[in-house]
N, C-alpha and C positions, 0 to 999 in steps of 0.2 A: 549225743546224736549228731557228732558234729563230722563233717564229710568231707572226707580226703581226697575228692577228685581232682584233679587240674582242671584249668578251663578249656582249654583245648578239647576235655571232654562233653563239654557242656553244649545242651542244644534247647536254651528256654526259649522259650514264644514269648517273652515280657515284651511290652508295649508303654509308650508313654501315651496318656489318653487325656484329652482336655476336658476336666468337667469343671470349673471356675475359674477364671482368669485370676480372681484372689486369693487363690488358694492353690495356687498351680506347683506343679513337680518343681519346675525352673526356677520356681522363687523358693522351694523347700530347700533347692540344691546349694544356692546361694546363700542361703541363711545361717545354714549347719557349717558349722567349724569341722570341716573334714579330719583336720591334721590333730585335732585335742579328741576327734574318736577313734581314731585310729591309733592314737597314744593310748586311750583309755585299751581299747580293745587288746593291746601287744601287753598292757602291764597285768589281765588275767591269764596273759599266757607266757609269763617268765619272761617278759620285754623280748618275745618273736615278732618283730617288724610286721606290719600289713600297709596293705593300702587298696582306697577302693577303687573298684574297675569299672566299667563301661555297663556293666549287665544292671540295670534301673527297671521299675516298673512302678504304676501306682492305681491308686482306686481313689475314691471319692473323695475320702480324708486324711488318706495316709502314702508312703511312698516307700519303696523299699531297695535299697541300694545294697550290691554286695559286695563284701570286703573277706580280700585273699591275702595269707599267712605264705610267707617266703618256703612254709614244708606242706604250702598247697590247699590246708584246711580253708574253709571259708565258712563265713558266718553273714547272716542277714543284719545290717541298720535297718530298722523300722522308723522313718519320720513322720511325724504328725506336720498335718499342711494346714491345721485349721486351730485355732488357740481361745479358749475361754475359760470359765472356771465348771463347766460341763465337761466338757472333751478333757479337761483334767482329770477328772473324778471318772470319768468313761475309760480313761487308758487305765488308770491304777485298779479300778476293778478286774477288767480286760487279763492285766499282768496278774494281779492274783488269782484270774479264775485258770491261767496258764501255769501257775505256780502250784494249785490245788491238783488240776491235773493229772503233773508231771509226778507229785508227790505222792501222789494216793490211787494214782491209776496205772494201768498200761494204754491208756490210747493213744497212739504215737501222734506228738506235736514236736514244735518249737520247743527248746530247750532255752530258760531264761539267762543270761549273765548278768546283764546289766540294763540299768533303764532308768531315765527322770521321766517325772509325769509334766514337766513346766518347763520354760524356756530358761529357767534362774540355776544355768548351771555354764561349765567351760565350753559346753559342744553349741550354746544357744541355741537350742530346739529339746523342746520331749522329744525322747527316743527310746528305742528299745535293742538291747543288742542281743541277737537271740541265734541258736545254731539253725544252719541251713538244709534245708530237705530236700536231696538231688533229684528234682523232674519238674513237673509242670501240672496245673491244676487238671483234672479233667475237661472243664472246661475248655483250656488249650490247649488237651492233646491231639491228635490227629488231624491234624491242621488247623485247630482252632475255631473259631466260632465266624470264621471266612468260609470255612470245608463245612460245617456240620451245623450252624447256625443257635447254635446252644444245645443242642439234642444229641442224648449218649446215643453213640450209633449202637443198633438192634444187637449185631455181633458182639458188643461187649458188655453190655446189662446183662446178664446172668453173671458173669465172672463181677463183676464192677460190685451189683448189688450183694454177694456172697461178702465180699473184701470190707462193703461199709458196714452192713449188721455187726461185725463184731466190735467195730469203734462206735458202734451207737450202745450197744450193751456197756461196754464202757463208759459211757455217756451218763447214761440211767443210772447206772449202780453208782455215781457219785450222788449222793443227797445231804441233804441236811434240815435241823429241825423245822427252819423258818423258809418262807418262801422270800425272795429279793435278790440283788443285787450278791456277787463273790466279796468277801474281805478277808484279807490276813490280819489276825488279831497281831500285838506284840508280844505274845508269847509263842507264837508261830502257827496258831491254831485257826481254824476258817468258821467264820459266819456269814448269817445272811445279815445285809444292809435295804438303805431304801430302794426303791424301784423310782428313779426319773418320772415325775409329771404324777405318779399313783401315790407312794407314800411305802408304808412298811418298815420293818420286817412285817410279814405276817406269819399266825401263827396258825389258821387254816386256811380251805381254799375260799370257804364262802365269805371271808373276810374280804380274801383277794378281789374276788368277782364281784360284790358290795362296791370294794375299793371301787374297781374299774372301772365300775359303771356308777360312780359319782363324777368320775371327773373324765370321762370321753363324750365328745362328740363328736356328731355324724358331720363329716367335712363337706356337706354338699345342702345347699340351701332347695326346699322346695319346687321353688321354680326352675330351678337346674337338674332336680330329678327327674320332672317331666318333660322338658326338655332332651335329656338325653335318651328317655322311654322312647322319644320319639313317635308319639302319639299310639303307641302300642294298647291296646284293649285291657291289660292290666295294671297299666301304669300308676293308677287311682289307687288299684289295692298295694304294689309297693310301695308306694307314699305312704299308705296308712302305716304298714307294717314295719317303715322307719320311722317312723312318727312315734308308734306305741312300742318299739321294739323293748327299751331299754327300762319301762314300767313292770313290763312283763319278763324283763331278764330278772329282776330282781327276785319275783314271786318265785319263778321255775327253777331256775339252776340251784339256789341252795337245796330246795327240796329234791332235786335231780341229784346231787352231791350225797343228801342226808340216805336215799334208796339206797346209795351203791352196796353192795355186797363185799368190796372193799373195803370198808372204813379207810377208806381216802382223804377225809376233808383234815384230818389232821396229820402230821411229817412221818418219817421223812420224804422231803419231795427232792426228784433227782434234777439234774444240770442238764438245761436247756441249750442250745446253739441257737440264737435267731436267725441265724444264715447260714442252715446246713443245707449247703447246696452245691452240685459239681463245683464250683467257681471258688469253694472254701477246701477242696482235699486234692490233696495230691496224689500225683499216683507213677506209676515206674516207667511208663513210655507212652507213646503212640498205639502201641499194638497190646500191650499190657497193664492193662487198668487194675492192678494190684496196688490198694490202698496204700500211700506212705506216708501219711498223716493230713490232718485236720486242721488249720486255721484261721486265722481271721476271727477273734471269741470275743471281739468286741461286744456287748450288751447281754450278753452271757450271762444266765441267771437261771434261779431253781423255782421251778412253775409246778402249780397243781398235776398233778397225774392227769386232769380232765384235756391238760393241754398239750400235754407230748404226745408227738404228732410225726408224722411220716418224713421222711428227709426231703426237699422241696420239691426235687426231680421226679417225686412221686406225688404231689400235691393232687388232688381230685376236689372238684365243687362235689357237693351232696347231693344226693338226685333232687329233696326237697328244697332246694333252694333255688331250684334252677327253673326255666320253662317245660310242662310235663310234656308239651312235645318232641320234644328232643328226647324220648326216651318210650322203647318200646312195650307192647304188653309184657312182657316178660321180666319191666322194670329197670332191663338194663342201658345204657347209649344206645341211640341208630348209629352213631359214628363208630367205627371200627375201631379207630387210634386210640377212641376214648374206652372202649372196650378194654383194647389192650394194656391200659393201664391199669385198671381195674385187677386184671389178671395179674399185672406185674405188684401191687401191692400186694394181694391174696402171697401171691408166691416168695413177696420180703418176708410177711412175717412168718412166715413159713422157716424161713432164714433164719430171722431174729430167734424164734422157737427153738430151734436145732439149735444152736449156739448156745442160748441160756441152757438148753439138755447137757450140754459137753460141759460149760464150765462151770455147771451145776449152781449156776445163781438163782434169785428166783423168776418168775413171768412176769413180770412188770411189765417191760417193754412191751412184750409180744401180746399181752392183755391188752394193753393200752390201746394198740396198732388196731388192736379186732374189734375195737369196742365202736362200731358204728356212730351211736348216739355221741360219746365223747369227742369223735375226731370231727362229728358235724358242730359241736359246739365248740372248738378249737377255729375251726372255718372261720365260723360266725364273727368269734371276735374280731380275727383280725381283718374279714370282709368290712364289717360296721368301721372299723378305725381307719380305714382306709377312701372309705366312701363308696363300698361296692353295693349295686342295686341289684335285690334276690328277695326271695321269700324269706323273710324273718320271722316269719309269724306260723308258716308252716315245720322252720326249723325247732321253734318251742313248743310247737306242739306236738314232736315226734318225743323231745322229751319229756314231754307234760305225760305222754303217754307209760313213756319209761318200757320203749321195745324192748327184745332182748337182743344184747350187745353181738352181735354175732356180724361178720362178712359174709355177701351175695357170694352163693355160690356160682360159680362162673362155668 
């Protein structure tokens, strides 16, 4: 996967962006032994000289510099700007869920070479040296999030969404027996590992969800609930309904799980992206949002089926979680925008379906996608972990109820 443009052809939108002063790109830059990576890098390619260029960018924990081969080729340095015995263990899964990948899929990513997980090497930094994929996130394309403020423009969602369905099917049809964390065995073979802060492997969902809801709490203290209610007339009942959410997750969702007509709650479960979102895929220009891979797979890991869930850009609240005025007799948003997303999910898995028809795999995905009940209880979780105030008590009652899984027709 590795790309033979010159730079001259090159036209990234990278940015240096400050998000901790001790943890900054400038002191990643500093840190790293340029000249022993750029050795490592020339001696997987028959000792062809490189060196790196000007073209930088970074995100919250990581930084990414590129390095040009004297016949033009260029390859990404990945630097970690943050060091523990977590973000160790975060990067070596990371690289194995991109080693799992490249091995056993076609979703187009980063191609691995080279990588320490710890500073206790010649480059002194974790790194990862991986090939480079000619363009720029969607995120950054067409002027970037200056022009477009994070929002795919209208003109290119149809084309956009057609180009990720098939890297999300790809996605899905990697699984494995246990739910956790990516590992490469020593004999080259991949399992699940623990999941950070939960625990596991697990060997169903409802262990998962047990799991999860042992050890999460609501990050928001009482009096800060009401507070941010803002004196609103239901305020009292969202207090309750996070107050008793997580007594009543326990009763609901395995027996929500045990209903399914899938036999779900045992593997394989397929590989999660936790930030599939424009800002993780690349794509071929400005004017041509044609997928050219997917990365960023840090925290990457295989989730219950209850939890795969729609690619961010598509993200929707549940109607029941939300205020039921904001929403007409007809059940649908008064807002239009919100409308049209609505229709623009309806119309992914529409995508996702067609796809899995062509490459004759089975409906996983595009089941998953329809299943109302499952994508409001995907919501939920990551609402509560977050400290988001909604109806949680109406979300378990939709599945106490056990609807049938079906999308609002639009």
């Amino acid at each position: 996967m590795s790309a033979s443009n010159t730079m001259n052809t090159l036209s990234l939108n990278w940015k240096k962006v400050m998000y901790d002063p001790d943890a900054s790109m400038d002191m990643a830059m500093q840190l790293t032994g340029w000249h022993a990576l750029c050795k490592l890098a020339s001696s997987l390619r028959d000792g062809m000289p490189c060196v790196p260029t000007d073209h930088a960018t970074n995100g919250l924990n990581n930084m990414a510099r590129l390095l040009q081969f004297t016949d033009g080729t260029m390859w990404v340095a990945r630097i970690a700007m943050r060091r523990s015995a977590a973000a160790t263990e975060k990067l070596r899964n990371e690289v194995d869920t991109m080693c799992w990948i490249h091995e056993q899929s076609r979703l187009p990513s980063p191609e691995i070479f080279a990588f320490e997980v710890d500073e206790h090497n010649v480059v002194g930094v974790p790194f990862v040296l991986m090939s480079f994929i000619l363009g720029n996130t969607a995120m950054d394309s067409g002027g970037g999030y200056d022009t477009h403020h994070g929002v795919i423009p209208v003109a290119q969602r149809p084309h956009f969404y057609r180009s990720v369905a098939p890297c999300h099917v790809q996605m899905t049809s990697l699984r494995l027996p246990q739910i956790g964390t990516i590992r490469k065995t020593a004999n080259g073979t991949f399992e699940a590992g623990p999941l950070r802060g939960i625990g596991g492997p697990f060997d169903s969902a409802t262990d998962f969800f047990l799991a999860w809801a042992d050890h999460v709490q609501f990050p928001r203290q009482p009096s800060e609930i009401l507070e941010i209610m803002g004196g609103a007339p239901e305020a009292e009942r969202v207090l309750h309904a996070v107050e008793t959410f997580l007594d009543r997750f326990r009763v609901v969702v395995p027996q929500f799980v045990a209903r399914s007509s899938r036999g779900r709650d045992t593997g394989p479960f397929p590989l999660c992206h936790p930030d599939f979102l424009h800002s993780n895929i690349i794509v071929a220009g400005d004017d041509d949002y044609t997928v050219l891979g997917v990365i960023d797979w840090e925290g990457a890991c295989t989730l219950p089926l209850e939890l795969v869930c729609f690619p961010r850009f598509l993200d929707a609240m549940p109607r029941r979680f939300d205020r039921p005025s904001r929403y007409g007799p007809d059940g649908l948003p008064r807002d239009e925008d919100e409308r049209q997303l609505l229709r623009e999910r309806r119309a992914y898995v529409q995508m996702v379906a067609a796809w899995e028809a062509q490459e004759g795999t089975d409906r996983t995905l595009s089941d998953c996608l329809a299943d109302e009940n499952a994508q409001a209880l995907s919501y939920g979780l990551e609402a509560f972990d977050v400290g988001k105030m909604g109806f949680y008590d109406d979300l378990l009652d939709d599945l106490d109820k056990d609807l049938p899984p079906t999308l609002v027709s639009l």
